[in-house]
N, C-alpha and C positions, 0 to 999 in steps of 0.2 A: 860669518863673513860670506858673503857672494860666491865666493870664487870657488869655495872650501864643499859645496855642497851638491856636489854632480862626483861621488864616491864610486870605482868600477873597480869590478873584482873579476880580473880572468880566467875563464874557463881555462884555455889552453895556455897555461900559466910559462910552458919555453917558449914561445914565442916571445912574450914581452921581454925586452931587454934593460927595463929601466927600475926601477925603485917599487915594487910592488907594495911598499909599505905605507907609499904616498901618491898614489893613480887616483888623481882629482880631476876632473872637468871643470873646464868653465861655461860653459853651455851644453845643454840637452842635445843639443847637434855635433859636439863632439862625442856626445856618450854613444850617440846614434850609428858614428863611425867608428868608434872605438870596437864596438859589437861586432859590426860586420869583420874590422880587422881580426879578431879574436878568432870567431866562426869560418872564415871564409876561407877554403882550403888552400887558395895557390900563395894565400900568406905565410910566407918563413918565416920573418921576424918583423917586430914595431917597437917603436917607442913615442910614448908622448913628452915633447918638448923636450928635446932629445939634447942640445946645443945653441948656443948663440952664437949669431952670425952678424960679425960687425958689420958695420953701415956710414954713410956718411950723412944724417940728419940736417937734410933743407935748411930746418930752422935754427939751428947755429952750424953753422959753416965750417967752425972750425973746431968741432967737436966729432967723435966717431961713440956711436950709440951700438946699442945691442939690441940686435932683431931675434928672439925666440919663437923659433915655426912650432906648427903643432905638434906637426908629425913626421915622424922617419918610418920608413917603411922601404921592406925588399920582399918582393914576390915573386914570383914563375910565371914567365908569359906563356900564354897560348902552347908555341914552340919549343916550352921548358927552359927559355934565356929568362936568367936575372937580371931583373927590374928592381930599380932603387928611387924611389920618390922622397920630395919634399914636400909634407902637405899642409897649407894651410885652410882652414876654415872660418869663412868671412860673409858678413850678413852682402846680399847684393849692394846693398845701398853705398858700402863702405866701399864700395870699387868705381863709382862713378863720381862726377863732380855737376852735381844737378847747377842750372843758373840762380836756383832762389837760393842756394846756399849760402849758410851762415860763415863765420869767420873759424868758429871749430872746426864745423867741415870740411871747411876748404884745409885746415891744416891738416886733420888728420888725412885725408886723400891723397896730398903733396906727402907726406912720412910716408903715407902706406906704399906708395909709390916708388919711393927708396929703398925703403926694406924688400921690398920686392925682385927689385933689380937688384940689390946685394943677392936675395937667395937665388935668383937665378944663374946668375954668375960661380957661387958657390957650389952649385948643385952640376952644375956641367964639371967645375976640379973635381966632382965625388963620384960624377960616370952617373947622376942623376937628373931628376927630369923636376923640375918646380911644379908644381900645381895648386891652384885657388879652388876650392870648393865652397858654393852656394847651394843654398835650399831654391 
């Protein structure tokens, strides 16, 4: 399977907070972040795909869907203040709503857009900050 084959094994194994038995990527660009989180000093702790963050899905209305971010993440700013992010990682394309788009497109755009604003909202009751990350 796709999803099952981006395997990361942490160096600095107390940092990660989550299931070390199951640290799966789904793209070579979250492995890419993954690494930096691992190595990079002012990081205390991470998890990938840490919680689900309900939502209200555009496309049925009367339905509340599960948004799972990538990343949890608390680090030490500059100043030594604790910092806590929400991070997700998303190809550019999937944040825009070009005009030749198709009808997928345009849905997933409209959801992504949801779940967005759920984690943002989310992320401020956690004393954290959302973020998109693009290549």
């Amino acid at each position: 399977m796709k999803t099952d084959r981006y395997l990361f094994k942490p160096v600095n194994r107390s940092r990660y907070t989550g299931d070390l038995s199951y640290l799966r990527a789904r793209s070579s660009w979250e492995i890419t972040f993954m690494e930096h989180l691992d190595l990079h000093p002012a990081v205390m702790c991470w998890n990938y795909e840490p919680f689900f963050i309900p939502y209200l899905n555009p496309l049925w209305p009367d339905r509340v869907s599960k948004y799972l971010p990538d990343f949890w993440v608390e680090c030490s700013g500059r100043g030594g203040e604790e910092m806590k992010f929400i991070v997700e990682i998303k190809p550019a394309k999937h944040l825009v709503l070009a005009a030749t788009a198709g009808q997928d497109e345009r849905f997933r755009y409209i959801v992504n857009q949801a779940k967005f604003k759920a984690a943002r909202s989310f992320a401020v009751q956690q004393g954290a900050t959302f973020r998109i990350l693009t290549r």
